[in-house]
VEXROVO-910672 format. One record per atom (N, C-alpha, C): y, z, x. Coordinates in steps of 0.2 Angstrom, whole numbers, plus 5000, padded with zeros to 4 digits. Atoms other than C-alpha are relative to their C-alpha. Example, Ala and Ser with C-alpha at 12.3 -4.5 7.8 and 13.67 -1.06 7.14 Angstrom:
<sites>
499450005004 497850395062 500650005004 499449994996 499550365068 500550034996 
</sites>
This chain:
<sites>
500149935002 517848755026 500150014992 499949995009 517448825008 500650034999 499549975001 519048884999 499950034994 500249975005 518749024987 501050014996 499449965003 520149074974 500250075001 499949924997 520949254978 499650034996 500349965003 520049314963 499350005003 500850024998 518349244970 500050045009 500349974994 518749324988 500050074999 499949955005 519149474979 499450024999 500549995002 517349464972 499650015004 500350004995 516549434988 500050045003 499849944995 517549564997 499750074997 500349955006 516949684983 499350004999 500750005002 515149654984 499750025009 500049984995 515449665002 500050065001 499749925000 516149825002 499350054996 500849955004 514549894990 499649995005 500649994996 513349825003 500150045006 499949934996 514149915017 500150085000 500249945000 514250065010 499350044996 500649975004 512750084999 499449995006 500650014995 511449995014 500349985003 499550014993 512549995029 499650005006 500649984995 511350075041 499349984999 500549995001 509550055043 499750044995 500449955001 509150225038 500250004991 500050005006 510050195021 499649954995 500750045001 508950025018 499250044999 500749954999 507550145023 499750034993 500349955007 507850255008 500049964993 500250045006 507850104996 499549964999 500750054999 506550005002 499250044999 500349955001 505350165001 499349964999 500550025008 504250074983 500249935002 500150065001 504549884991 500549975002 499550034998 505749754995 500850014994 499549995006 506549754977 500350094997 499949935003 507649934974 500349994992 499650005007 507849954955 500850055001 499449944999 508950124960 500649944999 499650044995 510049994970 500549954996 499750045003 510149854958 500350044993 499549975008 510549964942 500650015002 499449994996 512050024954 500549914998 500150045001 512249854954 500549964992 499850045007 512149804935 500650054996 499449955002 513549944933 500449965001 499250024999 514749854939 499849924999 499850055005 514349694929 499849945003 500250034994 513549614943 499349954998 500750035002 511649594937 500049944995 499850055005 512449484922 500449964999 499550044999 513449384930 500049934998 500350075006 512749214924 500050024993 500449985005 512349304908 500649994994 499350035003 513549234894 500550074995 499449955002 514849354887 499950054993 500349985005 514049354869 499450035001 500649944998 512549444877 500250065005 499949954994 513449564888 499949985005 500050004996 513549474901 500749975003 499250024996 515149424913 500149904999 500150075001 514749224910 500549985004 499650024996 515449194925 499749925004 500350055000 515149024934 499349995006 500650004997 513848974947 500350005007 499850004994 515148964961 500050085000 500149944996 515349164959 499450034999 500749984999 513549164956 499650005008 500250034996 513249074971 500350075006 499449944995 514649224980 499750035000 500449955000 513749354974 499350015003 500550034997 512249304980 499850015009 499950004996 512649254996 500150075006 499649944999 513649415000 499550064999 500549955000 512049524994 499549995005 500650014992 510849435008 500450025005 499849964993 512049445020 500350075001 500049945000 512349615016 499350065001 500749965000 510349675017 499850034994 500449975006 510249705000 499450014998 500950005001 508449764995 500250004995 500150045005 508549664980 499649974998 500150065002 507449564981 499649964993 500350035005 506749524963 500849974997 499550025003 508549444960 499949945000 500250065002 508149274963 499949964994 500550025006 506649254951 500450034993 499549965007 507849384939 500449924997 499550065002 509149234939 499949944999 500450075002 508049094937 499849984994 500449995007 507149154922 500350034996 499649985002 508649224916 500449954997 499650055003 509549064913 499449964995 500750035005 507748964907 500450034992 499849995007 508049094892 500550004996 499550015003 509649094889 500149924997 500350075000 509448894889 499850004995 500550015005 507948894876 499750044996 500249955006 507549064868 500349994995 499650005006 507749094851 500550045001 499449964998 509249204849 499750074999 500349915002 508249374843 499950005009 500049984992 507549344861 500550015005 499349994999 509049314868 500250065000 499549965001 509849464864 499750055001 500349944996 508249564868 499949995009 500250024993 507849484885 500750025004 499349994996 509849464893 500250075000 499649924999 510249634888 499950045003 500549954995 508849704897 500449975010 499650024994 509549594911 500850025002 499449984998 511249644911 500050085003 500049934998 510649824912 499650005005 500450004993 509549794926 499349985004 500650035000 508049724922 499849955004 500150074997 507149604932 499449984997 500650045003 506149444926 499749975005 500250034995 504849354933 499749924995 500150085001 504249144930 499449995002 500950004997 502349114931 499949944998 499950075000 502248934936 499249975004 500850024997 500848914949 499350024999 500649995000 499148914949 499549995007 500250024995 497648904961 500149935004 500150085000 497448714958 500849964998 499350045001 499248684955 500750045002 499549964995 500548724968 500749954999 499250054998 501748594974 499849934994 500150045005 500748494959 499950024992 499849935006 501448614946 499749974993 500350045009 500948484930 499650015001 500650015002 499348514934 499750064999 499949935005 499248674923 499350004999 500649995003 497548744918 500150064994 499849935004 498148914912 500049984993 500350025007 497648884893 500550064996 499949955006 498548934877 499949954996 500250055005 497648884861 500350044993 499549985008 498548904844 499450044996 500549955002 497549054834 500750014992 499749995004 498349114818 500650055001 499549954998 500049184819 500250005008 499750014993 500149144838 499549965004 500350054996 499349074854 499450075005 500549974996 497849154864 499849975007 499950044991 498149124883 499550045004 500249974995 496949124897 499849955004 499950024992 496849104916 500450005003 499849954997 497549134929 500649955004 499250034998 499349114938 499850045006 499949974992 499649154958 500549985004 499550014998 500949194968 500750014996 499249985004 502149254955 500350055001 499449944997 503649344961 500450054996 499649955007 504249504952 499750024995 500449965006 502849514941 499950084998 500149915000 502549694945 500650044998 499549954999 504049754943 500449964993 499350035005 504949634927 499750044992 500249985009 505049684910 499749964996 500450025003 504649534904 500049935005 500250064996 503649354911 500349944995 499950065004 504149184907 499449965000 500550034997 502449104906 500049914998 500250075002 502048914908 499549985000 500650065003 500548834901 499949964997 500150105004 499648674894 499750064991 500350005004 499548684876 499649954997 500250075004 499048504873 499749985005 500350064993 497948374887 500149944995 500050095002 498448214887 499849955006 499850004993 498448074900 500450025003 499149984997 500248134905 500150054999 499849924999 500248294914 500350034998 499349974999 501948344912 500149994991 500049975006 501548334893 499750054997 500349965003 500948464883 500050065004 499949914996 501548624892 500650044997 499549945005 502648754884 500050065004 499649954997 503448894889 499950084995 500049945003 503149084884 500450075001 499849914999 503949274881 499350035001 500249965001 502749394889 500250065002 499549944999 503449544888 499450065005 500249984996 502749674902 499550074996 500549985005 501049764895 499749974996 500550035009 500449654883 499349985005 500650015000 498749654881 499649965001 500350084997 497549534890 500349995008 500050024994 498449534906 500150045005 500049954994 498149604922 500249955007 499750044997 499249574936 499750065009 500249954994 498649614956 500449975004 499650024996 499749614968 499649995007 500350024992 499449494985 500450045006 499849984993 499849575002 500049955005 499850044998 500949475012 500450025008 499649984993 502049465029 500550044997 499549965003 503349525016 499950054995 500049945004 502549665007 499749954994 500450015008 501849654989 500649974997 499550055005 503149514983 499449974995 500350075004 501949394975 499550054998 500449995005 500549434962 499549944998 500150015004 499049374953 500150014993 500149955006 498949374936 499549964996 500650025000 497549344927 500150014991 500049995009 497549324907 499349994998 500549975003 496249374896 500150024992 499950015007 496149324878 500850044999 499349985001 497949374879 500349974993 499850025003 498749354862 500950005001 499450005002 500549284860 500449984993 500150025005 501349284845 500749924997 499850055002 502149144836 501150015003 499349955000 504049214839 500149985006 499750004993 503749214857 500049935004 500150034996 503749044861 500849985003 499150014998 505448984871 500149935000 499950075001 505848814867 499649984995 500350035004 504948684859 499250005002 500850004998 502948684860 500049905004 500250054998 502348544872 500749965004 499250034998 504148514877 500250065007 499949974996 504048654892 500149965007 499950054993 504048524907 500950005002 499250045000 505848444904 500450065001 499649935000 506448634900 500050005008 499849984995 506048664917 500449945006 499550044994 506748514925 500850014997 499550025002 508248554915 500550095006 499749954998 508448714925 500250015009 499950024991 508448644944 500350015002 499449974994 510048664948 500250065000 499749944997 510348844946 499549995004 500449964994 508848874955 499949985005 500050034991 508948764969 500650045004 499349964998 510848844970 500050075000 500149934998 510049014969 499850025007 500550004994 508748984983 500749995004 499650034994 510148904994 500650045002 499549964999 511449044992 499850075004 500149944995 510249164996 499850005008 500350004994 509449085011 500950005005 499150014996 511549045016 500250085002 499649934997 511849245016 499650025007 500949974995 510049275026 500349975005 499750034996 510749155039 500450025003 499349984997 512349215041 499950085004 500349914995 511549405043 499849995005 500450034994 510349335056 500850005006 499550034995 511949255065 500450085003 499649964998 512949395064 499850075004 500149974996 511949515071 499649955007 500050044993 511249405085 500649995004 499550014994 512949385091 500150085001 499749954999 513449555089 499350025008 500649984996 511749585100 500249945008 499850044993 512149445115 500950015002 499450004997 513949505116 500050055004 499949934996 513449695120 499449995005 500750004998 511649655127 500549985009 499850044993 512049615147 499649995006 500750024993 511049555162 500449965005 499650044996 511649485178 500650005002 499449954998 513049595177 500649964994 499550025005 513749505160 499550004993 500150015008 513549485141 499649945002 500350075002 512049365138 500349944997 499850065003 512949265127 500549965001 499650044998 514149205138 499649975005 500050044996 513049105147 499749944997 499850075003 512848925141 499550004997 500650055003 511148895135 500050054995 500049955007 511449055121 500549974997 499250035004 513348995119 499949954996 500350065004 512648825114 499650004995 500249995005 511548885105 500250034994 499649975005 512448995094 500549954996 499650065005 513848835090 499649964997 500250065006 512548725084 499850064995 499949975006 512048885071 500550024997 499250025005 513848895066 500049954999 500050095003 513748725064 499949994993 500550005005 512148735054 500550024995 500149945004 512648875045 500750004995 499450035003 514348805040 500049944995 500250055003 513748635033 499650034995 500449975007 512448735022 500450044995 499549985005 513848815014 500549974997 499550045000 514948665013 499549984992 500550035004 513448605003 499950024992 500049965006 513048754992 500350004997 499349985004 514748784984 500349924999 499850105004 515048574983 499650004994 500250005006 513448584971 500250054996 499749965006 514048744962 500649964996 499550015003 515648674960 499949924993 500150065004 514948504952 499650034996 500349955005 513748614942 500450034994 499649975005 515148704933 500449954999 499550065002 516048554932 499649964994 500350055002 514748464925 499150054995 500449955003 513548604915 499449994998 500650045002 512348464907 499649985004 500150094997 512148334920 499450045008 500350014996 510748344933 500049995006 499950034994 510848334952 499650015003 500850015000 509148314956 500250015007 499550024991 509948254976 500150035002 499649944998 511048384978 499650055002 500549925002 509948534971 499449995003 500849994997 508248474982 500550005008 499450004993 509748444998 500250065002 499849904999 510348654996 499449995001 500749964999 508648694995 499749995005 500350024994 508148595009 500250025007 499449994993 509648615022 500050085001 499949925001 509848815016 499550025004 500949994995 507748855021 500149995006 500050004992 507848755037 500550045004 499549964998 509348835042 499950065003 500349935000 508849005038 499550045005 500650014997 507248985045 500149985008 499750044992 507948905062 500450075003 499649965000 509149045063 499850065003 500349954999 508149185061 499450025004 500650004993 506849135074 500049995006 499550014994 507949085086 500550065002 499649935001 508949255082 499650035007 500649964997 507349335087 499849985009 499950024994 507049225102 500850035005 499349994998 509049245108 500050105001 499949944997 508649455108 499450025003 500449994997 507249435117 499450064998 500549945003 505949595117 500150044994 499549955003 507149675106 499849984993 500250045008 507049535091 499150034999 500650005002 505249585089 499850055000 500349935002 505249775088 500450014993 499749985007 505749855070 500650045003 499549974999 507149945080 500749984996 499550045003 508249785075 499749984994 500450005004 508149715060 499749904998 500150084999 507849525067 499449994997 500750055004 505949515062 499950014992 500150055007 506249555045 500549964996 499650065003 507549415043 499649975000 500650074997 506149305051 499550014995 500849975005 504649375039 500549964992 499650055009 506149325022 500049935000 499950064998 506649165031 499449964999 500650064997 505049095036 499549944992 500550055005 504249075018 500549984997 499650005003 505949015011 499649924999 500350105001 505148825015 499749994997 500550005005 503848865004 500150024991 500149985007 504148934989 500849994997 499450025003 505348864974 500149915001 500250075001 504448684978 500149995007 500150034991 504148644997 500349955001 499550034998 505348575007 499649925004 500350044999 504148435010 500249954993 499750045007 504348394990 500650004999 499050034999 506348414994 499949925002 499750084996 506248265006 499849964994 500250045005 505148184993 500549964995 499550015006 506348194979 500649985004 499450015000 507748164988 499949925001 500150074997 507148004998 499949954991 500350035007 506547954978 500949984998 499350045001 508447944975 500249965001 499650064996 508847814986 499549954998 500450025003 507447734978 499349975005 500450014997 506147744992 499550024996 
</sites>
């Protein structure tokens, strides 16, 4: 079992406490979810209490706390039903910059973060999904800055962030994975039009579409031609983002499905005392135990080790976390039978969050890849 320090259950219990009281009921979710999955209301409430910048380093106004109560917080908002959800992509693109902007940006972009702001990361394209190097979206050097056009899909949070992280090829080479850079687009600049996709889960995802868009010199975040490496430099949070959320989603699922086959009865007894539910519910505490064991093993070595890489690890959460989630939340729905499938409960939209977790943040087919590539298969 994971062992938190008082101070860290303390945190948990504290974030716990804000989700029960703030979206405790249905109907309180209702009134935040209104305008979308993501409540800004919710999360400002949130960034009050120091929460939104919690990664965010101390010199920015942020808590600079580490990844294990990154990973708490986290976990403690999904399994709370927090309508958050542009926090993810916020905390992905949130680290990238602190990592590689200049410091002016820095201290414009993280501030916006600590106060409530959410960011978003525009990585894919039509032609370039799970084969991300293969970048088309164009930015050509102009005087004083760069002039980007084409189009990015499936970016999360765009509608709704202050400002985008864009990645583009500035350079062709034969090696993909050269000549791509990293940009500040702050939310409005001129040239880009973003449409949002209609999905199982609501207007999460976007097109965006650039159009002679100028960026200027200032904004670029790292080094030109050097954006590849940046992003493999930021895997581990974000695999330990993905993995803490789907670990909360999980545990939501679980715990109302039990709650639901303890009071549910047929046969003149509580469903869940008859074998093929019992059973099934120990192998998802099983699951759902081992994905945590996981989680909080790589936070710990992350914070231990703040440089270093765990390629292994960090595609292992992301892998184990998903499928878990995913298995959980559709077996929840199976285990309350007619129930799970009306909006009464709130099992289908754990299964609608859960279901694309496999996919997005690098398919869980490219986990197995990259893992098995460890071991040098």
């Amino acid at each position: 079992m994971v062992e938190f320090t008082p101070e860290q259950q303390a945190f948990a219990q504290a974030v716990r406490d804000f989700c029960e009281r703030e979206v405790g009921t249905r109907e309180q979710r209702a009134k935040y979810t209104a305008d979308g999955p993501h409540s800004e209301e919710l999360y400002r409430k949130m960034a009050e209490l120091g929460w939104a910048g919690i990664i965010v380093g101390e010199e920015y106004g942020g808590a600079g706390a580490g990844n294990v109560e990154l990973c708490i917080f986290l976990e403690e908002s999904l399994r709370g039903m927090a309508p958050v959800g542009g926090i993810g992509p916020t905390f992905i693109t949130a680290a990238a910059y602190e990592r590689f902007a200049s410091e002016e940006l820095k201290k414009e972009v993280l501030a916006n973060v600590v106060a409530g702001d959410s960011l978003s990361i525009a990585m894919s394209e039509p032609e370039a999904g799970s084969d991300v190097a293969n970048l088309s979206c164009r930015a050509e050097k102009v005087d004083g800055g760069w002039l980007i056009n084409g189009q990015k899909t499936w970016i999360s949070n765009a509608a709704i962030a202050s400002s985008i992280l864009l990645i583009a090829r500035t350079e062709r080479t034969d090696k993909k994975h050269e000549g791509i850079t990293q940009f500040h687009v702050p939310a409005g600049t001129k040239g880009l039009e973003i449409v949002p996709i209609e999905t199982l889960g609501g207007r999460e995802q976007n097109d965006l579409y650039f159009t002679d868009c100028f960026i200027p010199d200032d904004y670029v975040v790292g080094e030109v031609n050097q954006g590849w490496w940046q992003l493999m430099a930021g895997l581990n949070t974000e695999r330990l983002i993905l993995g803490a959320m789907q670990l909360g989603l999980a545990e939501r699922s679980f715990d109302d499905t039990l709650k639901f086959i303890t009071e549910r009865k047929q046969f003149g007894r509580p469903v869940g005392t008859f074998q093929a539910l019992r059973h099934r519910m120990a192998d998802h505490a099983t699951e759902i135990e081992c994905t945590k064991l996981l989680v909080y093993s790589l936070a710990a070595k992350a914070d231990a080790n703040p440089t270093k890489m765990f390629p292994r690890e960090a595609s292992m959460v992301k892998l184990k976390s998903t499928e878990v989630s995913k298995a959980m939340t559709i077996d929840g729905m199976q285990m309350m039978g007619g129930y799970g499938y009306t909006k009464e409960f709130d099992a289908e939209a754990l299964m609608r969050s859960a279901i694309i977790s496999t996919v997005y943040g690098g398919t869980n087919e490219i986990q197995r890849d990259i893992i098995g590539k460890t071991y040098g298969l």
